[in-house]
C-alpha positions as CSV (number, residue, x, y, z in Angstrom):
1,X,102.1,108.3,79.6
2,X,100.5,108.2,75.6
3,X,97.2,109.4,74.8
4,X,96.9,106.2,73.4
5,X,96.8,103.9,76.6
6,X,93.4,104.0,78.6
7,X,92.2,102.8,81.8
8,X,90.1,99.3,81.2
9,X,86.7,99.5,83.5
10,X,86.4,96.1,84.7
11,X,82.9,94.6,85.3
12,X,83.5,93.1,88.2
13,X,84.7,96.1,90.8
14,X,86.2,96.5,94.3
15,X,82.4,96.4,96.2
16,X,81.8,93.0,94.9
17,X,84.5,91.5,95.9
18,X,84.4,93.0,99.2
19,X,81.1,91.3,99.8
20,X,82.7,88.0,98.3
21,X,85.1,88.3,100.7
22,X,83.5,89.5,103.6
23,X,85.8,92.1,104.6
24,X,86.8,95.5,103.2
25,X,89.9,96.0,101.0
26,X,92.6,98.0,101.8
27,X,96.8,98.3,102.9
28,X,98.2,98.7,106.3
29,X,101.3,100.2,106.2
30,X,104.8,99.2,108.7
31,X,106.9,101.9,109.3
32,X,110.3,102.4,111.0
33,X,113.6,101.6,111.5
34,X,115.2,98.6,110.5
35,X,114.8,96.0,113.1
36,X,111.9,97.6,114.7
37,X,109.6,95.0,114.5
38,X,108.0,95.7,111.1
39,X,107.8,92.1,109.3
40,X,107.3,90.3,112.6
41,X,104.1,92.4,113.8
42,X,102.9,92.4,109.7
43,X,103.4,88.7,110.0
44,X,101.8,87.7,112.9
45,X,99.1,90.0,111.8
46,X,98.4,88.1,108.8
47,X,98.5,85.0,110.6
48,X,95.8,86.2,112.7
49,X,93.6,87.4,109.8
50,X,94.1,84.7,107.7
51,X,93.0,82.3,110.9
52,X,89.9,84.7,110.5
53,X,89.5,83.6,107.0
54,X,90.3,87.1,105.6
55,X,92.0,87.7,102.3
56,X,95.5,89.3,103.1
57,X,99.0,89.7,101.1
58,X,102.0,90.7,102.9
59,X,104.4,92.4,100.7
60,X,107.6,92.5,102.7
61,X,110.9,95.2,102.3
62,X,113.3,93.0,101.1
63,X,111.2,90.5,99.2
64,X,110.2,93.1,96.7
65,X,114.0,93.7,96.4
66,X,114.4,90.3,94.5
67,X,112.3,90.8,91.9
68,X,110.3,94.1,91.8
69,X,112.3,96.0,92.3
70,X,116.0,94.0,91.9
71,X,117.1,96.7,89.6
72,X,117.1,99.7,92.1
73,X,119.8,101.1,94.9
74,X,119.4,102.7,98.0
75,X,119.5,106.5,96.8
76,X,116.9,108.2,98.0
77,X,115.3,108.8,94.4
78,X,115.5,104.6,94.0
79,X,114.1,104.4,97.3
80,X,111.1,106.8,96.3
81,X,110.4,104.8,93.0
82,X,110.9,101.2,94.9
83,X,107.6,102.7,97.0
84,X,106.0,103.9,94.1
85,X,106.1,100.5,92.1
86,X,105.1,99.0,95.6
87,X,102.4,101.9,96.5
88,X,101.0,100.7,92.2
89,X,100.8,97.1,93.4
90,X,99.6,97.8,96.5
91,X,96.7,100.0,94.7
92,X,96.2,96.8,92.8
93,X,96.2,94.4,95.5
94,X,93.2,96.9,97.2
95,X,91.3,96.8,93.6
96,X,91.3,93.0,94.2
97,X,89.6,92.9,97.6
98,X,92.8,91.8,99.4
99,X,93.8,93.3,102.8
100,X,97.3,94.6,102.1
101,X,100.2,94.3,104.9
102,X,103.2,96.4,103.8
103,X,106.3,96.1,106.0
104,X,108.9,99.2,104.6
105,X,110.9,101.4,106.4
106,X,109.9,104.3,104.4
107,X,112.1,106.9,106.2
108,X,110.1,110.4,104.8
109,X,106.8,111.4,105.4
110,X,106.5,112.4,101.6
111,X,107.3,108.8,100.6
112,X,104.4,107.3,102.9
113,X,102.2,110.2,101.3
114,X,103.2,109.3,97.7
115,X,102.3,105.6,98.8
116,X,98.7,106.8,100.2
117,X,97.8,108.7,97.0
118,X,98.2,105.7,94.9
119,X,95.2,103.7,96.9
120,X,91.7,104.1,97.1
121,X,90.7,106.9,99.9
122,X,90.2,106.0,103.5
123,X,92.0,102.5,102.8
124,X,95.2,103.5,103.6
125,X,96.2,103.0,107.9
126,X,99.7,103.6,108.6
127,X,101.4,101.6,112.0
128,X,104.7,103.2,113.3
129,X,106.3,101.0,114.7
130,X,108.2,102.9,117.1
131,X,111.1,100.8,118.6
132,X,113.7,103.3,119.5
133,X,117.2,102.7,117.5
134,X,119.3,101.5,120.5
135,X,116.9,98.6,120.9
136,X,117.2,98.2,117.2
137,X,120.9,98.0,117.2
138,X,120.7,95.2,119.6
139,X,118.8,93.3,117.7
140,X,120.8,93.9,114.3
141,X,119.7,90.4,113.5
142,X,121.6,91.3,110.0
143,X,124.7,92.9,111.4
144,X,123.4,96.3,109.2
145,X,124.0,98.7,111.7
146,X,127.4,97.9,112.4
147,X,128.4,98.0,108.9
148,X,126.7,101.1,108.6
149,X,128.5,102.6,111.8
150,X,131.7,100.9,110.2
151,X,130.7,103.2,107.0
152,X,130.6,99.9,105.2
153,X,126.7,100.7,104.4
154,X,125.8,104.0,103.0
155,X,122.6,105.9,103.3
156,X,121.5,103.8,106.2
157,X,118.6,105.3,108.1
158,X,118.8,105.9,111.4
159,X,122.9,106.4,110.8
160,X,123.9,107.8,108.0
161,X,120.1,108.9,106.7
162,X,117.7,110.4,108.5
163,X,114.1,109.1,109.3
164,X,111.3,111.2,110.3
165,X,108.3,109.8,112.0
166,X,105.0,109.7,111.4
167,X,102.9,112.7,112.3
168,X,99.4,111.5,112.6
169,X,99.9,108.0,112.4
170,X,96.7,105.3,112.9
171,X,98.6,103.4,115.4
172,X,102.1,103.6,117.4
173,X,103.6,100.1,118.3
174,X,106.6,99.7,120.1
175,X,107.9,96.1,120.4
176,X,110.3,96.8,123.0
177,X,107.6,97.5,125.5
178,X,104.7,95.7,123.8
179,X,103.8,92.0,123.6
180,X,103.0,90.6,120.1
181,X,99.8,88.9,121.1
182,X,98.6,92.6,122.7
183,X,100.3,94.2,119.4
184,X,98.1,92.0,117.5
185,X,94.7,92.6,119.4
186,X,95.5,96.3,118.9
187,X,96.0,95.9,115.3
188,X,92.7,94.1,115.0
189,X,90.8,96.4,116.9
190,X,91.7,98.9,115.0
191,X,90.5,97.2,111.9
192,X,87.1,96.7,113.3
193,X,86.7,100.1,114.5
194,X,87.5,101.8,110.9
195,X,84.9,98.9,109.5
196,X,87.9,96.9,107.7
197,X,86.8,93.9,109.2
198,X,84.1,92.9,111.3
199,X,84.6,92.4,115.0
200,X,85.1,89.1,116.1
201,X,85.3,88.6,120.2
202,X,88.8,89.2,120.2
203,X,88.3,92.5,118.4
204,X,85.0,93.6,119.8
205,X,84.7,97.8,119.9
């Protein structure tokens, strides 16, 4: 970073546009294994909020893969700095008054922290989504974990990587045993109760 490149204050700042809005800024965070469950629950989520009329951006796993971040691997150090660019955008996103859903499978507790320090404090909730890897591997709607048992796919978590789970995490959802639609109303209760939102009679607290 050069001496010679400086934040610009804008006039119009994070406050404002959360009264514009009506809602609080802010990004909740998907984590877990690959076919956990991660971009359906974000997406259903968003659904829900933007029936709310809430301001919401989902930024999906492999969607940032196309452009973003197109020009990164799997190695754990491309891995870190695909989160970094999306934990920068995601800081962004917050600035703008947008609720943030962020659907990654983020395998290492240090990743998810790196992510956490890039947004505004106390407007970072993290959701592990906790579907236990056999369920997963049924699902294997992309055929990824049996290329990965194969040794076809390298540095796959779960099989050949490791993931470690969240240790405090705001919320544990595990599709396997949990309805989307009760998923959902947890999500939004959740929401309400940290003052994200406010609480609407499907989220009342």
């Amino acid at each position: 970073m050069t001496d010679n490149i400086v934040w610009q204050q804008h006039h119009t700042n994070r406050e404002q546009r959360a009264e514009l809005f009506g809602h609080r800024s802010g990004v909740i965070w998907f984590t877990g294994l690959s076919g956990s469950g991660k971009s359906t629950v974000a997406n259903a989520l968003e659904q829900a909020l933007a029936a709310r009329g809430f301001h919401t951006y989902l930024l999906d796993g492999d969607n940032v893969r196309h452009g973003l971040c197109a020009d990164l691997g799997f190695s754990a150090e491309d891995r870190t700095e695909n989160l970094r660019r999306v934990g920068a955008v995601s800081g962004l996103m917050v600035d703008a008054g947008l609720l943030v859903l962020s659907a990654f499978i983020s395998p290492y507790r240090s990743q998810r922290q790196l992510v956490r320090s890039l947004v505004p404090a106390d407007s970072f909730l993290e959701v592990y989504i906790a579907t236990p890897l056999a369920v997963c591997e049924q699902r294997d709607v992309k055929g990824l974990y049996q290329k990965a048992r194969k040794g076809e796919i390298s540095h796959f978590t779960g099989i050949s990587d490791p993931y470690e789970p969240p240790e405090a995490p705001d919320l544990v959802i595990d599709t396997s045993a949990s309805a989307l639609a009760d998923s959902i109303n947890q999500l939004l209760q959740l929401l309400a109760e940290r003052g994200w939102i406010k609480p609407t009679p499907t989220t009342a607290v």
